[in-house]
SENUZA-98253 format. One line per field, with one value per residue (C-alpha): residue in one letter; residue number from 1; x, z, y. Coordinates in nm, 2 decimals. Each point is the difference from the previous one (the first is absolute). Layout:
N
type = c(A ...)
seq = c(NUM ...)
east = c(X ...)
up = c(Z ...)
north = c(Y ...)
//
This chain:
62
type = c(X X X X X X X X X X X X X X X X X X X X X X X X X X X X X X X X X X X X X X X X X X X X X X X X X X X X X X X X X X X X X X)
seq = c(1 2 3 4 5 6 7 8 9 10 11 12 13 14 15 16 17 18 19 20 21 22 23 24 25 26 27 28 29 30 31 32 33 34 35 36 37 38 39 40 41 42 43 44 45 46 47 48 49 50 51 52 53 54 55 56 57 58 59 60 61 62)
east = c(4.86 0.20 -0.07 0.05 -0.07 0.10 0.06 0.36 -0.02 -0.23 0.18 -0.27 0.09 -0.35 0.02 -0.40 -0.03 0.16 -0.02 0.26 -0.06 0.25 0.20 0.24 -0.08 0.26 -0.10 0.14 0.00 -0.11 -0.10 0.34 0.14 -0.33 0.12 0.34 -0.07 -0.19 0.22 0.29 -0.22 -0.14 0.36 0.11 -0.31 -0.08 -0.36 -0.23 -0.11 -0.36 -0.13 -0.41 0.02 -0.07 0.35 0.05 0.22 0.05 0.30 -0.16 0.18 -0.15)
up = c(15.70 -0.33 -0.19 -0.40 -0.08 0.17 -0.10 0.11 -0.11 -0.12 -0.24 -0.04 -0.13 0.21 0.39 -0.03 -0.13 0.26 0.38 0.25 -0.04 0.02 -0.31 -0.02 -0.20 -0.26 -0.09 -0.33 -0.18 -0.35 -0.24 -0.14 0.40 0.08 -0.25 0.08 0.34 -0.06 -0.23 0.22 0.26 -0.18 -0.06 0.35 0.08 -0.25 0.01 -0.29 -0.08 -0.04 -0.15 0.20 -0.25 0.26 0.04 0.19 -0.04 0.25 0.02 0.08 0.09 -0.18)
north = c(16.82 0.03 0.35 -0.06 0.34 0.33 0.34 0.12 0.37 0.26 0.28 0.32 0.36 0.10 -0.03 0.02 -0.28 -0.28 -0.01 -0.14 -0.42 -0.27 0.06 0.28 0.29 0.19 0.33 0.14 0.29 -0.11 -0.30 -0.04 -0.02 -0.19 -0.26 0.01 -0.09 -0.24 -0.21 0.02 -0.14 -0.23 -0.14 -0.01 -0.17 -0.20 0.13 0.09 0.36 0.07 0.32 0.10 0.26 0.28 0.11 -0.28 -0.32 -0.28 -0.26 -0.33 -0.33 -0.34)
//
């Protein structure tokens, strides 16, 4: 089996709206941490950032 897509963290200001799963979770503070924490992630991973647009963003790999 050869995953091509996976999502490697989920970055949320609103515990409500995730649940435990098999990608860590990073709780922030704010948009402007939110987005901070995301990039840096992004970086060290080499993922892409994706915005659901319910406070929500998810690092996936491709």
């Amino acid at each position: 089996m050869n995953l091509e897509k996976y999502i490697l963290a989920v970055i949320t200001m609103n515990r409500e709206k995730v649940s435990a799963g098999g990608a860590p979770i990073f709780f922030v503070s704010d948009k402007e941490e939110q987005e901070k924490v995301a990039v840096t992630l992004a970086r060290i991973t080499e993922g892409v950032i994706h915005d659901l647009e319910n406070g929500v963003f998810i690092l996936v790999k491709h």
